[in-house]
N, C-alpha and C positions, 0 to 999 in steps of 0.2 A: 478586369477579371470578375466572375461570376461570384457574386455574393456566397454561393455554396463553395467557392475553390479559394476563397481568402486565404484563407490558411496551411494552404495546401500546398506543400514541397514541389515546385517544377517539374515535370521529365527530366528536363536537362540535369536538375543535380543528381537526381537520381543514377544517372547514368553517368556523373561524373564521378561518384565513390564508387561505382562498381567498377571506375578504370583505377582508381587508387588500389581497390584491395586487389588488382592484378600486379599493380607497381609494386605493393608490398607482397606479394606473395613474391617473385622476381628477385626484390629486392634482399631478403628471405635467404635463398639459397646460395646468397653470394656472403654474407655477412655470419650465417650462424652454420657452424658444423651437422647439427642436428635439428629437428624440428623446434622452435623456442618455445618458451614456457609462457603461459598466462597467469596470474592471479589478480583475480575478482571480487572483490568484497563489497557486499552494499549493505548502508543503514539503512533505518527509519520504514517504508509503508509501503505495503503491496505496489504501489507504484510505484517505488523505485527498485524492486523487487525485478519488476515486469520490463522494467530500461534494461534493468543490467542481461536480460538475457538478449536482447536486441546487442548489447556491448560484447555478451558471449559468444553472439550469431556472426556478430562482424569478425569477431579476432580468429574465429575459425574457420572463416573463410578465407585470411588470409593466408593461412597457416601457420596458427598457432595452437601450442598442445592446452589444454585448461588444466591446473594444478590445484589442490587444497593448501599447498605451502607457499608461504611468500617468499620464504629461504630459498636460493636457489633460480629464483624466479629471473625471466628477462624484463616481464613486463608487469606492474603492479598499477591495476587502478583503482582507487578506491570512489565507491559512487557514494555521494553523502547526503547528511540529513540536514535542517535547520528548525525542524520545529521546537525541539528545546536545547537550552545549553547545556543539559547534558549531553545530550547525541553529540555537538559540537566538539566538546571538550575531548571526551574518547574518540571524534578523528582527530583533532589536534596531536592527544597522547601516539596515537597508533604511528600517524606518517612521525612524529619526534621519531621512534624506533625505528626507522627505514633509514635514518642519516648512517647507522654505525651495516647493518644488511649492505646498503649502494655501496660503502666505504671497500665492502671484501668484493663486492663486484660491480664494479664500475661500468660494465656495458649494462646494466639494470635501469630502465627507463620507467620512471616514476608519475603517472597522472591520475591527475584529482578531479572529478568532476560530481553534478549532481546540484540539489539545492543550495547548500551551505554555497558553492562555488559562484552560483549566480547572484551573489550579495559581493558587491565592489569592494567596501570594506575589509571583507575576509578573503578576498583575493591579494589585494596587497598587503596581508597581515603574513601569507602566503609567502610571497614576495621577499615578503623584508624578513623572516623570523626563517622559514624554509627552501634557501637558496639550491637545494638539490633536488629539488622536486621540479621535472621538465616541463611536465604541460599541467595547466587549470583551462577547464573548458564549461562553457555553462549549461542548462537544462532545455536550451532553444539550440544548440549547436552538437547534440548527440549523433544524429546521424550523419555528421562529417568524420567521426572517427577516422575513417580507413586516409581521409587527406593526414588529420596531425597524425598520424604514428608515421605515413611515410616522409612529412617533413621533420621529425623527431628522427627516426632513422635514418632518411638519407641526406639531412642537414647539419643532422646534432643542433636544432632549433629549440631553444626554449621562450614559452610565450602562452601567452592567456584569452582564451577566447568569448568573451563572457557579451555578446549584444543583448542589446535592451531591446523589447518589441513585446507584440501578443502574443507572442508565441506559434508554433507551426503544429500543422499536423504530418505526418509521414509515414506514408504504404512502401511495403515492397520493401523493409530491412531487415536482414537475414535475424534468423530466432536459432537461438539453443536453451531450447526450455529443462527448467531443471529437471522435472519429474516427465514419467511417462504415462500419467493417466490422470493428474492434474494441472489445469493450463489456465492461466490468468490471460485475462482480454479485456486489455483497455478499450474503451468506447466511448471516451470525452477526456481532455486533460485543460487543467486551467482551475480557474474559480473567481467568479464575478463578487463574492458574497463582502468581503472586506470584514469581516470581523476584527473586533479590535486590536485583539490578542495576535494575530495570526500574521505570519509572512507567506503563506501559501499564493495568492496572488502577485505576489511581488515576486518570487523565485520560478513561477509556473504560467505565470502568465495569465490571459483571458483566458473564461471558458470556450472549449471550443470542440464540438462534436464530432465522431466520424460517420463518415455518410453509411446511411445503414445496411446499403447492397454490401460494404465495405465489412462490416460488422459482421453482418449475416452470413455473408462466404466462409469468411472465417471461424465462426461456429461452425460450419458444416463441416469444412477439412478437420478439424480439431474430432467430430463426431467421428467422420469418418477413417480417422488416423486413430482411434480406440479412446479417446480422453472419456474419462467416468465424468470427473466435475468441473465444470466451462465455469471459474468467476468474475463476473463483470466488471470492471472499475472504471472508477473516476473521484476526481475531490467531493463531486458530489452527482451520483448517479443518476438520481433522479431530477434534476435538470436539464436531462438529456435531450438534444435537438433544439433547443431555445437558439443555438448560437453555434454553426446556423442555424436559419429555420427549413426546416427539411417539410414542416407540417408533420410531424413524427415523433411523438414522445416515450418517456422510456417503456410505459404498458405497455403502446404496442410490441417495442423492439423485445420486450419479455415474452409475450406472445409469441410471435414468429422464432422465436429463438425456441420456446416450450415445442414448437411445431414440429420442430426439425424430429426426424423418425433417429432413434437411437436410444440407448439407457445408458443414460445419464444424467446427473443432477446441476442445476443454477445456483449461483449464489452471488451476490452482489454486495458491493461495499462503496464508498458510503456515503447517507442519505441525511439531509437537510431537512428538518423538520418544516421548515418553511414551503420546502417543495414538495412535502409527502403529501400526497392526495387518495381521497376515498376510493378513487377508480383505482390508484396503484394497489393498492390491500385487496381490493378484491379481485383484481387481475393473479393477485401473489396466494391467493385462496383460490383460483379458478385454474392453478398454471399445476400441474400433476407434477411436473418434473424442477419447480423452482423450490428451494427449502425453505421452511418453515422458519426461517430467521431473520432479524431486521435489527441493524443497527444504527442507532437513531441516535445519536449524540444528543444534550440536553443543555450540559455544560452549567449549570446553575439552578436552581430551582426557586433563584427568587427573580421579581420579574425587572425591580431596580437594577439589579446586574446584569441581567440580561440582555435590558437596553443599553447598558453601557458599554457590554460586549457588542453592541451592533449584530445580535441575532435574528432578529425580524418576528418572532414571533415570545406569545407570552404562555406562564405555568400553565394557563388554564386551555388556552389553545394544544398545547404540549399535551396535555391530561387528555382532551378529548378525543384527539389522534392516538393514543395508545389505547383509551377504552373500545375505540370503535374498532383500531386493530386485530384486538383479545378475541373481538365478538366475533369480525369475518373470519378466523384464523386459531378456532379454540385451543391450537396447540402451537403455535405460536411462541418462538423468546425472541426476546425483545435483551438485546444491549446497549451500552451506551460509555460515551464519555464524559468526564466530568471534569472541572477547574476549580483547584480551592484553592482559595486566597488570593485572589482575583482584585486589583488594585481599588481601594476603597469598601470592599465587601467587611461586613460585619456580623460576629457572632450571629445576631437575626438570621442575617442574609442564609448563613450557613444552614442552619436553624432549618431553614425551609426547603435547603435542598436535603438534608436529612428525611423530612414528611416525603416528600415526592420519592426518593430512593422507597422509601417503604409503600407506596403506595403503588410504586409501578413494576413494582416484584420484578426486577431485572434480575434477569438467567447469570450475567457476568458484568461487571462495567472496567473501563478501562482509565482510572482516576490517577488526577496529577495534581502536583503543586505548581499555579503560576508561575513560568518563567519569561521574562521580560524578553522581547525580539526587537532588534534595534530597526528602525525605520516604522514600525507600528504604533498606532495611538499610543497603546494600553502602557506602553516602555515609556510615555511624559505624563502618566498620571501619577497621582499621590499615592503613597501607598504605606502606611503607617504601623500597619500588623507586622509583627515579627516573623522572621521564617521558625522560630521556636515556635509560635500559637499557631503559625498555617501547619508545623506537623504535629499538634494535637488535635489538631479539626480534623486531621486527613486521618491519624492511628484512629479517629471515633469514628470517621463514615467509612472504613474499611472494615470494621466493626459488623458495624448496620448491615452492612452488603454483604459481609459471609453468611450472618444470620438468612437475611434472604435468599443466599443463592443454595444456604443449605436443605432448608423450605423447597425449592424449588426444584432440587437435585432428586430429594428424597421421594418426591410426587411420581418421579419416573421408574420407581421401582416396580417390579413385576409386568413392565412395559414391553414391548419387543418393538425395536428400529432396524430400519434396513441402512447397515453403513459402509461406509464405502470404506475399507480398509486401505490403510495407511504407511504405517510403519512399525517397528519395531519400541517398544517405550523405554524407560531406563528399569524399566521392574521385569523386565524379559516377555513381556505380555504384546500382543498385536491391540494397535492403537489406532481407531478411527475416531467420526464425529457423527453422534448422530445430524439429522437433518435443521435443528435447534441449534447446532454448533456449538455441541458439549463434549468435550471430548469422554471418552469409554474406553473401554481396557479389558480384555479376555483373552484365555489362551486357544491358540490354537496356531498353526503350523504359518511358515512365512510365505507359503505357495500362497494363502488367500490374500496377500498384498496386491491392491490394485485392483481387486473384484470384490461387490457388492455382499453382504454375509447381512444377513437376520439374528442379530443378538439380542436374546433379554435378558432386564437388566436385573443382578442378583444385590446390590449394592450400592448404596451413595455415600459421596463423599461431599466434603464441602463443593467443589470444583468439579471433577469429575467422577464418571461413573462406571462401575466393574460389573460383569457380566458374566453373559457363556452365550456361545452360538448355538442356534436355535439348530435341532436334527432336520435336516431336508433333506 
């Protein structure tokens, strides 16, 4: 097989879930009175986000109805997370509550898949603790759906399907995208990077890109079927095309993707400081239709930790990549994630990611307390800090970080952005983002949902920002 098709899902399977979801549609009209019901719940990151609608596409193909209630429901999967034990623990809690649901309806068929599932451990924890739950299926075996619901259906089969490998890539599986004018588009899944902390490779597999005609079309449909904002993903975006090598990195595919005639906006998540390059910033300053935002994970601000997280690069590298960012990109936010209490890190340590927080005036960040992930380094290191003093360090850099986001909030007053309206907020206000990815809040009528509006901004908050639509 051709180095660029490594990864690449057969024809032939292809063709063989498109006879399943005939089985199950068939099978369907013998078994349920009325159309059956779906519910769909996913944790954790745009990318599993982006599965479950592939999950959605499949079950509606079948024919299945999609529901908000899992009361009631035939079919219940829940797509899961594993990056911290919290996400964990509330699916644990959640499928606990489905034993006594299954209990009043028993034709209710129960599957679990997603990250958390593709760790062995928690499949037979699965097993032995949640004997009513039908199928586990892993994050390499999603697009066989339409085979286990019809062996779950037409077997009453319960079984686990969780293989080991690099992972696949796979075209051509039906989508029911949530929204109609915003559309997530994966264009790399995997992660080579091994950070210490992290199961994102173990649960996901190699990095591995899609061929860009592949990418490209499908930007174009999405344009041309009305989507306002095309977001790009992967674990890490801008290592895009390394693997394969297509000779094609992610500029370009920013570009060509900027090219496409339409109005609409880019946005991309998320990026590896180690692979963020001066040609990406100024391609992201040169691209009219890509937004002015970049989240850059950090994860530490001292460089001791850093190398012990296996990050690849150090504070000062970090520093000089957001100043030259600032400069291509004078309007520019910049976000980030960050880890406190990080096995062995010390008040110092912390200390210094306090300076960097101040220093790289981050618009929002996304900060957590280290949680141990079983099969990773960071889970057999030492780690002597209390979770008491890790949440006095995190209540003081959450501190820090309002202080600057509200700096940062306030700068934008008297501004005017063009934003792509949203939704309705809980203040009864129409809620977009500007292009910096700040959310704003103004009133005006629910017809602008979905289409582009010029609001300036009368107001900041710490977080977000209130407004009025500009008269056009």
């Amino acid at each position: 097989m051709k180095d660029e098709n490594r990864f690449l899902i057969p024809q032939e399977e292809t063709v063989k879930q498109k006879e399943y979801i005939e089985k199950v549609s068939l099978l369907i009209e013998t078994v349920f009175p009325a159309s059956p019901k779906a519910f769909v719940h996913t944790y954790g990151c745009q990318g599993n986000v982006a599965d479950s609608e592939k999950i959605k596409g499949m079950l509606v193909e079948m024919g299945y109805v999609l529901v908000d209630e899992v009361e009631n429901s035939d079919l219940v999967i829940y797509n899961t997370c594993a990056i911290r034990e919290h996400a964990e623990d509330r699916v644990f809690g959640n499928v606990g509550a489905l034993k006594n649901i299954k209990a009043r309806n028993r034709q209710m068929k129960i599957m679990l898949c997603g990250c958390m599932m593709q760790q062995k451990h928690i499949a037979e924890k699965i097993r032995k603790s949640y004997p009513f739950v039908d199928v586990v299926f892993g994050t390499h075996v999603l697009h066989r759906l339409p085979e286990f619901v019809y062996r779950s259906l037409a077997n009453g089969e319960k079984f686990c399907e969780i293989p080991d490998g690099d992972g696949v890539i796979v075209e051509n599986v039906p989508l029911h995208r949530d929204s109609d004018f915003k559309a997530w588009l994966p264009i790399m899944y995997g992660c080579n990077n091994f950070c210490s902390y992290c199961v994102v490779p173990y649960v996901r597999g190699r990095e591995r890109s899609r061929a860009p005609a592949d990418v490209i079309d499908e930007a174009k449909r999405l344009v041309k079927a009305g989507y306002k904002e095309i977001t790009l993903l992967g674990q890490n975006v801008n290592s895009y095309g390394k693997n394969p090598d297509y000779g094609y990195d992610f500029a370009r595919l920013l570009r060509e993707i900027n090219d496409i005639e339409g109005d609409f906006i880019i946005r991309f998540m998320t990026s590896h400081p180690k692979d963020c390059t001066r040609e990406l910033l100024d391609t992201i300053a040169g691209c009219n239709k890509v937004a002015r935002h970049l989240h850059l994970p950090f994860q530490s601000g001292s460089n001791r930790v850093l190398k012990a997280m296996n990050r690849g690069y150090t504070v000062e590298q970090y520093t000089e990549l957001i100043d030259y960012a600032y400069k291509a990109i004078p309007d520019l936010s910049i976000t980030a994630d960050v880890i406190v209490g990080f096995p062995g890190e010390t008040y110092e340590d912390f200390c210094e990611t306090v300076n960097l927080v101040k220093k790289a005036k981050f618009t929002s960040m996304f900060t957590f307390i280290f949680s141990a992930r079983e099969g990773t380094k960071a889970a057999q290191m030492d780690d002597p800090v209390s979770e008491e003093e890790k949440s006095r360090w995190f209540r003081e850099l959450l501190s820090v970080q309002e202080s600057v986001a509200a700096e940062r909030t306030a700068e934008s007053v008297g501004k005017t952005y063009r934003v792509l309206c949203e939704s309705v907020s809980k203040t009864g206000l129409i809620q977009g983002r500007t292009g910096g990815n700040v959310i704003i809040e103004f009133p005006a009528p629910e017809s602008v949902i979905g289409n582009f509006k010029n609001v300036t901004v009368t107001e900041s908050l710490t977080w977000i920002l209130r407004g009025r639509l500009l008269n056009e």
